[in-house]
VOTOR-765537 format. One record per residue (C-alpha): x, y, z; residue in three letters. Coordinates in steps of 0.25 Angstrom, whole numbers, padded with zeros to 4 digits, always signed. Example, Ala and Ser with C-alpha at 12.3 -4.5 7.8 and 13.67 -1.06 7.14 Angstrom:
REM VOTOR-765537
+0049-0018+0031ALA/+0055-0004+0029SER/
REM end
This chain:
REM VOTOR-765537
-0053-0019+0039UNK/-0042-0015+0030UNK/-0027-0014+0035UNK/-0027+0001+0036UNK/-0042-0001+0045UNK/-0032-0014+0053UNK/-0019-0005+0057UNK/-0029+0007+0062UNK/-0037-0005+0070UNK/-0022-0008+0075UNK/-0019+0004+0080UNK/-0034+0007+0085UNK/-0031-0006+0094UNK/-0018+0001+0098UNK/-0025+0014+0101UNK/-0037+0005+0110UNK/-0024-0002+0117UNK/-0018+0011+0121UNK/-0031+0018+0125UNK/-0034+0005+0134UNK/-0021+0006+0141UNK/-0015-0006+0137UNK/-0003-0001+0127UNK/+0004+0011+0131UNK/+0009+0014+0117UNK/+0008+0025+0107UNK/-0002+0021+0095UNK/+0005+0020+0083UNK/-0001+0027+0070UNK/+0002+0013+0061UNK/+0000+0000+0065UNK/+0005-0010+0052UNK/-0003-0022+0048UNK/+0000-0032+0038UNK/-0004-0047+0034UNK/+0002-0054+0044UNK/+0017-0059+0044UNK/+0020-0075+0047UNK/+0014-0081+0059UNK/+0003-0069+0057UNK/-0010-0073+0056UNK/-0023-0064+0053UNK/-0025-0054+0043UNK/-0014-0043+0046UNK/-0004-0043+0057UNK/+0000-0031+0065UNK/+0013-0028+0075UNK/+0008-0017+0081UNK/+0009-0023+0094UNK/+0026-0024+0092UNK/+0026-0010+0088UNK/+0019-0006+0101UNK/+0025-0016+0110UNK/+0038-0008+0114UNK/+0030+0005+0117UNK/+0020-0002+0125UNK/+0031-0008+0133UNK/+0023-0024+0131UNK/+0027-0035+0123UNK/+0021-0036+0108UNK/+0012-0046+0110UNK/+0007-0038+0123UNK/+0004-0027+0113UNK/-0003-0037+0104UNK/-0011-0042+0114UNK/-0017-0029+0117UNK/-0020-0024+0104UNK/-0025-0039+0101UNK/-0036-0037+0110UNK/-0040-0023+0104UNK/-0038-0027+0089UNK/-0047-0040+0092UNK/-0059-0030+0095UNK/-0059-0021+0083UNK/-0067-0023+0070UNK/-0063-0033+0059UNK/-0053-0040+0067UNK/-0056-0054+0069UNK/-0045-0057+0075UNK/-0030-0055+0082UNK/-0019-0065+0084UNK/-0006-0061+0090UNK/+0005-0067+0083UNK/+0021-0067+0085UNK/+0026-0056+0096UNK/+0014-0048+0093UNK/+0007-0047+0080UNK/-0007-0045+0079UNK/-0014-0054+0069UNK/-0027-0047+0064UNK/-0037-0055+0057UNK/-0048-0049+0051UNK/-0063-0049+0046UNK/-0059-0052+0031UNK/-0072-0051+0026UNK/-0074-0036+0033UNK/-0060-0033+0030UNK/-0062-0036+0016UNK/-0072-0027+0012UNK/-0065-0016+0021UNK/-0052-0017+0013UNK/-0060-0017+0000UNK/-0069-0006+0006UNK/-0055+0004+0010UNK/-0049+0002-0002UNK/-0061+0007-0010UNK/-0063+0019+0000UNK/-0047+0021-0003UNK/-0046+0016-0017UNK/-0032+0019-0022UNK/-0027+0027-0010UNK/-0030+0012-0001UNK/-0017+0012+0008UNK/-0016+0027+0006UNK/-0011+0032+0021UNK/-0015+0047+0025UNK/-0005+0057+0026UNK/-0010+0058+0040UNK/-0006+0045+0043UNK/+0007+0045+0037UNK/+0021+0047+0040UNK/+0022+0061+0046UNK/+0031+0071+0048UNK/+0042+0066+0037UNK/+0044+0065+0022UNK/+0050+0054+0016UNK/+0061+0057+0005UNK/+0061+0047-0006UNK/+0076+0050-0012UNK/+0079+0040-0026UNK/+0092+0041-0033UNK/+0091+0043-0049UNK/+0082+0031-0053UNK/+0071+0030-0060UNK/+0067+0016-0050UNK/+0071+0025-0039UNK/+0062+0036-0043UNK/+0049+0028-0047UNK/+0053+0019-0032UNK/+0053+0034-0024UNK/+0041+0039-0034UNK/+0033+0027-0029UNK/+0036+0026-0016UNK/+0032+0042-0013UNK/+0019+0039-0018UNK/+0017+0028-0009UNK/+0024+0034+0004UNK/+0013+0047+0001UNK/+0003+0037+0000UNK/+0007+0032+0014UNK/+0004+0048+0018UNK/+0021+0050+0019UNK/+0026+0062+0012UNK/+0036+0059+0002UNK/+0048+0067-0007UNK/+0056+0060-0018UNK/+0069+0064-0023UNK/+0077+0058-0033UNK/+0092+0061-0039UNK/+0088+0062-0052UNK/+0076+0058-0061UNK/+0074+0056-0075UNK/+0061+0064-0083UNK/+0056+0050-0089UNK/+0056+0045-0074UNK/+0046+0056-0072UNK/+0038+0054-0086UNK/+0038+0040-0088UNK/+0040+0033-0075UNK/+0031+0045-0068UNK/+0039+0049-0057UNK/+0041+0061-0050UNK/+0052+0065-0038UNK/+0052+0079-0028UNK/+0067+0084-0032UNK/+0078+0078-0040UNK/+0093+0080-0036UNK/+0102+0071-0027UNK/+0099+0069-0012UNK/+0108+0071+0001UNK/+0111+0056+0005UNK/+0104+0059+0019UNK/+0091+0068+0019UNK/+0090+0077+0033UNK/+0075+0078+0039UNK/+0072+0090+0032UNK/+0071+0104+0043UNK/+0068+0116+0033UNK/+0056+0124+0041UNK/+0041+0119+0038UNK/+0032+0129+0032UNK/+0027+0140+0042UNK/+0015+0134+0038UNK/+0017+0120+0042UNK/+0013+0114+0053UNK/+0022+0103+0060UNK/+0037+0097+0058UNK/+0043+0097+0046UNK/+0042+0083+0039UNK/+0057+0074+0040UNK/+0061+0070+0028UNK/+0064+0055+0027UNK/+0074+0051+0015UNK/+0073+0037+0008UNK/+0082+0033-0004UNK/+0074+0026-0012UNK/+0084+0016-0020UNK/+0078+0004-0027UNK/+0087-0004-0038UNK/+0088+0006-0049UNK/+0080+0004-0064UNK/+0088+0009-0075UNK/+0082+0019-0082UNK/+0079+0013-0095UNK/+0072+0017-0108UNK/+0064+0003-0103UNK/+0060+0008-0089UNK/+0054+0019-0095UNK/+0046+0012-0107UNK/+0038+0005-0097UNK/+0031+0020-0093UNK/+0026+0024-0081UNK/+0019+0012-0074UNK/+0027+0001-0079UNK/+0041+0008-0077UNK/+0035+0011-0062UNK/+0029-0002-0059UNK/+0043-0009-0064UNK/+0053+0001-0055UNK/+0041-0001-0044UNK/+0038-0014-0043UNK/+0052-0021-0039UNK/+0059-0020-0026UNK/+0069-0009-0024UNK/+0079-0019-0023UNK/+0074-0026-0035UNK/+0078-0022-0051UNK/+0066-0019-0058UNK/+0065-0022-0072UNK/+0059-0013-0083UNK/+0055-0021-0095UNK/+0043-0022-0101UNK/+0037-0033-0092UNK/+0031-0022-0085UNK/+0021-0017-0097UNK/+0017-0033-0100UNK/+0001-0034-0097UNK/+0005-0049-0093UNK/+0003-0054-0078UNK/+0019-0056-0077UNK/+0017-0040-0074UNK/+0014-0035-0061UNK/+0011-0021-0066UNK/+0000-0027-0076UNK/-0005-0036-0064UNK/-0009-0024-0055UNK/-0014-0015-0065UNK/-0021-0025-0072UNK/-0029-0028-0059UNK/-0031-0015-0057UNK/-0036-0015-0071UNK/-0044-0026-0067UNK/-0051-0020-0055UNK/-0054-0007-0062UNK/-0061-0017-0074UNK/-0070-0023-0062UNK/-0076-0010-0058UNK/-0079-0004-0070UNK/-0086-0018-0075UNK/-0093-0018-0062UNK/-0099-0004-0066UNK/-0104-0009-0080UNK/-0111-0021-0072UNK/-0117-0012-0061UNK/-0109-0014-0049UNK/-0099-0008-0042UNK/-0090-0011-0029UNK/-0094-0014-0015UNK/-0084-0019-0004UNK/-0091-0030+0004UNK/-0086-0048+0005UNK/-0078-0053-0003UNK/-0077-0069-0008UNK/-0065-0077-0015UNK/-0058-0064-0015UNK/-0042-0069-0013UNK/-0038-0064+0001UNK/-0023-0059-0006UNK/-0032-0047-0014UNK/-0038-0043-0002UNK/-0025-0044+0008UNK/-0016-0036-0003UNK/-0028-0026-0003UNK/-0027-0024+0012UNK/-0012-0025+0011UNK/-0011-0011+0002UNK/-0009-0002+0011UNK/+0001-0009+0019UNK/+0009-0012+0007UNK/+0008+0003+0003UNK/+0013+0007+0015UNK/+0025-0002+0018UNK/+0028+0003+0003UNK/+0029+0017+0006UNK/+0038+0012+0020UNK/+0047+0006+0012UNK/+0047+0015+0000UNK/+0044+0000-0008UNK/+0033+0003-0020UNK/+0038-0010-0025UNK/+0029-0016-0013UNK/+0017-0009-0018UNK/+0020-0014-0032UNK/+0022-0027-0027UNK/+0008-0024-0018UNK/-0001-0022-0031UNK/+0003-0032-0037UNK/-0001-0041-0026UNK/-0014-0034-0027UNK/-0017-0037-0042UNK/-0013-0049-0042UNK/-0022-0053-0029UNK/-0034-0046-0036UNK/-0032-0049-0052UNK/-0040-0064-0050UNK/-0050-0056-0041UNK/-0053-0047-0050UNK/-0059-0056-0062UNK/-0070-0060-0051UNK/-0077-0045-0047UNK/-0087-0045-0057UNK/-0099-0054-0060UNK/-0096-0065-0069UNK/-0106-0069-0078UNK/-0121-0069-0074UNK/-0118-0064-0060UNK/-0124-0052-0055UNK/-0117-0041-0045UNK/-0115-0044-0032UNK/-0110-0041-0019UNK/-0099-0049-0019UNK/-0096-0041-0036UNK/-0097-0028-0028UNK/-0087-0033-0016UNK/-0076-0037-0027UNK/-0079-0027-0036UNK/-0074-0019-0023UNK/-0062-0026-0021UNK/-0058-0026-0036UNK/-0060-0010-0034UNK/-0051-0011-0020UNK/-0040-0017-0030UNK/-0040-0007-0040UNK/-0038+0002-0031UNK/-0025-0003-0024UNK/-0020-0006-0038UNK/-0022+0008-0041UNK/-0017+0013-0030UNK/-0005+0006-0028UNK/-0001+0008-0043UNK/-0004+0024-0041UNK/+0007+0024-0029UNK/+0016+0016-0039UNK/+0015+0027-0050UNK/+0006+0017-0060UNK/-0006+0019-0066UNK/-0018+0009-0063UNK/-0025+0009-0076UNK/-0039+0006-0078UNK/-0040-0003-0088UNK/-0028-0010-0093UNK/
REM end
């Protein structure tokens, strides 16, 4: 059971509560999971039951009790404890929610963590406004890819914008021009053949500490330029030298496309020995791989909330370097012939290309194949 596959179990269990007459609550259309907090237990943690306590007029851990009960029946749950004044601690069937994890992320591949426009924010567009800068720019670039990626709809305005920003650094913004220090919820007439309210516009000032446009920024080209405005905080300084081109493992940018790299090396090797991927148990694989995995799509949408690529960046990196020891050990070493288990790996090395590419494609930076 992936984490996507555990918040629809959530509210499924909210949904059989309600039906049952034991909650008197409207169904929420997102329940958040995460690895639990301090004094969690279990695999992922959940406070559904505090979000629904006030509407059902109960205590919190009156909620949690009842969804407990419901959550304990369901597939791939092995387990429920109730913790603090109402979080629900979910353990798993690791061995079934391993191959399901590896198994969603291949049927996704890079779009893994992707939300449907459907399931989105509806009925408003947010307005990502950035002053003339080029850290500014690249920030509010990145982060509307992301927040389309969560199924919101996204504009992005900027004061001013230089062309090499566009050339070199590869960004691209809706208008250019100064902005009214407060943006009204737009109220020109829809289309006559629209159907519905017209979408709010919701304005974000996108800020981070500026970057000087330097002759140096720009020398490092599209991905290292991005990766080094990216990759800080917003309230941090990024630095643009050429640490950010070194194929060293001092680099962070080197680390995660090299793995990716790497995971691109295995399936092609595996093809010239005959074998391809096939999800099924995994053994001595570091649990950290497989939770930053899981953790994708979370991470993908607390960045587009927060209008923070710098977590995403952060997120990959996590990824690469969980995955780079793993991935010297998916092929057949010596006189060892495919197996299973090869095909199981090769899988999971397949599932990590994947979220590296993906993650680096909503950053602006290319994944290359070979490096």
């Amino acid at each position: 059971m992936t984490p996507v596959e555990l918040s629809r179990t959530v509210l499924h269990a909210v949904r059989r509560a309600v039906d049952a007459g034991e909650l008197s609550v409207a169904v929420p259309t997102r329940a958040v999971v995460a690895p639990p907090g301090p004094g969690g237990c279990g695999d992922y943690a959940t406070s559904i039951a505090l979000q629904l306590a006030r509407p059902a007029g109960q205590p919190p851990f009156r909620v949690a009790e009842v969804l407990r009960s419901h959550l304990a029946e369901a597939d791939g749950i092995t387990d429920v404890v109730l913790t603090g004044p109402g979080f629900l601690n979910i353990s798993l069937d690791r061995a079934a929610t391993d191959v399901g994890l590896v198994r969603e992320i291949l049927r996704r591949g890079p779009r893994y963590g992707y939300v449907d426009a459907a399931e989105g924010a509806e009925g408003r567009v947010v307005q990502l406004r950035c002053p003339r800068d080029p850290r500014a720019v690249v920030v509010a670039d990145a982060s509307a890819r992301i927040l389309r990626s969560q199924g919101t709809r996204v504009r992005v305005s900027a004061e001013g914008i230089e062309p090499a920003w566009t050339s070199v650094l590869g960004v691209t913004v809706g208008s250019v021009g100064p902005v009214p220090a407060e943006l009204p919820v737009e109220v020109r007439p829809a289309p006559v053949d629209s159907v519905g309210p017209v979408p709010a516009v919701l304005p974000v000032d996108v800020r981070p500490v500026p970057a000087v446009a330097s002759a140096e920024l720009l020398s490092l080209g599209r991905d290292a330029g991005r990766w080094a405005l990216l990759h800080p905080a917003a309230h941090d300084r990024p630095r643009t030298g050429v640490e950010h081109l070194v194929q060293r493992e001092s680099n962070p940018l080197f680390r995660v496309r090299y793995a990716h790299a790497r995971a691109r090396a295995a399936a092609r090797n595996a093809a010239d020995l005959g074998f391809t991927a096939a999800p099924g148990p995994l053994t001595d694989v570091e649990p950290g791989l497989l939770a930053a995995l899981a953790d994708h799509p979370r991470v993908l949408a607390a960045a587009a909330d927060h209008r923070a690529p710098d977590r995403l960046a952060r997120h990959l990196v996590t990824v690469a370097d969980a995955a780079l020891p793993f991935l010297l050990t998916v092929l057949p070493r010596g006189g060892e012939k495919p197996s299973a288990a090869h095909r199981a790996r090769l899988a999971l090395a397949e599932a990590v290309g994947a979220v590296l590419a993906g993650g680096l494609a909503l950053l602006g930076i290319d994944a290359p194949d070979h490096l």
